[in-house]
C-alpha positions as CSV (number, residue, x, y, z in Angstrom):
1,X,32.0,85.7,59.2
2,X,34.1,82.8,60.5
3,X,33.4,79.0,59.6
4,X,31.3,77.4,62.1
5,X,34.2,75.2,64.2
6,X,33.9,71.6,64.0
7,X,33.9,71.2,67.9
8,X,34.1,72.6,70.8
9,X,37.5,74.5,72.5
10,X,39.8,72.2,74.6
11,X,41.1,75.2,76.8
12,X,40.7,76.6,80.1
13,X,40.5,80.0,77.9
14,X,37.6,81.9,78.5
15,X,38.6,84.1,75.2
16,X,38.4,81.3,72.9
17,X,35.0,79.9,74.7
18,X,33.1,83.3,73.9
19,X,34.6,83.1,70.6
20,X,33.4,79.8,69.7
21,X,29.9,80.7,71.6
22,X,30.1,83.8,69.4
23,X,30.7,81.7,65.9
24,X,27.7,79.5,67.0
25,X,25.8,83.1,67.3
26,X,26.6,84.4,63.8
27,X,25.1,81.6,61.9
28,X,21.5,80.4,63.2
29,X,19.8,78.5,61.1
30,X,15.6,78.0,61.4
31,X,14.2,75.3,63.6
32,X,15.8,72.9,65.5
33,X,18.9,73.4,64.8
34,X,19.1,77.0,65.4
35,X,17.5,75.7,68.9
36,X,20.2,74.0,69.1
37,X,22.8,76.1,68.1
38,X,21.8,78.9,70.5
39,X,21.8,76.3,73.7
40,X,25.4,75.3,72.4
41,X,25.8,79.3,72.2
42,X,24.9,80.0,75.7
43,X,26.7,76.9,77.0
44,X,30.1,78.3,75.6
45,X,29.1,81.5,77.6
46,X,28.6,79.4,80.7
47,X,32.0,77.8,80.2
48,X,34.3,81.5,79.6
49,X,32.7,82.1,83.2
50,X,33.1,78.6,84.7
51,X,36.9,79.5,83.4
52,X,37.1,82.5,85.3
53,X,35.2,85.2,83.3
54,X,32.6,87.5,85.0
55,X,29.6,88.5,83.1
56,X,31.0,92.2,82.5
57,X,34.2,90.8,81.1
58,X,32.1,88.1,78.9
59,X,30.0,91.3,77.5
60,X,33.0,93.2,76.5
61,X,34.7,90.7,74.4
62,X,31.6,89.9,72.8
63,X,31.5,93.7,72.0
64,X,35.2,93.9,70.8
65,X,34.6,90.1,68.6
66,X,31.3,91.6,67.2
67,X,32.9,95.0,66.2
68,X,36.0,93.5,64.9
69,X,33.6,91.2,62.5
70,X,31.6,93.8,61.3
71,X,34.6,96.2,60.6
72,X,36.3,93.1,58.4
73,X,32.7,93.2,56.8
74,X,32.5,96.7,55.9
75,X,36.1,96.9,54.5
76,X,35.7,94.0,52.6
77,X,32.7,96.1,51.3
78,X,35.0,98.8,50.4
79,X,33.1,100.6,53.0
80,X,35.1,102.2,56.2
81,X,33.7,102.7,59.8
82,X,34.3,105.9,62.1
83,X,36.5,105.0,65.0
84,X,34.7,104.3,67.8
């Protein structure tokens, strides 16, 4: 899992606001800072679209981020996933 990112993007980039909104996702802590976290979360998401993004193309490099993580996490593992 990536480090949590120490601020927000500067870039017009939708890809790197769904990433950042993604590294927010992967590490929720309880209470209010989890709130937190997932408003920040969800605010990226709002920003990749306010960039350009539609919802559909938001979804599918969330998909591709998420698989590519968990792949990393399996082989680091020692454990391979079937090709998708």
């Amino acid at each position: 899992m990536p480090p949590l990112p120490s601020a927000a993007p500067q870039s017009d980039d939708p890809q790197d606001w769904v990433a950042y909104g993604l590294t927010l996702m992967c590490d929720v802590p309880p209470g209010i800072e989890g709130a937190v976290r997932q408003q920040q979360a969800a605010l990226a998401l709002i920003q990749a679209q306010r960039c350009g993004w539609s919802t559909e193309e938001i979804e599918r490099s969330l998909a591709g981020q998420l698989a590519a993580q968990l792949a990393e996490a399996a082989a680091m593992l020692g454990l391979g996933l079937p090709a998708s």
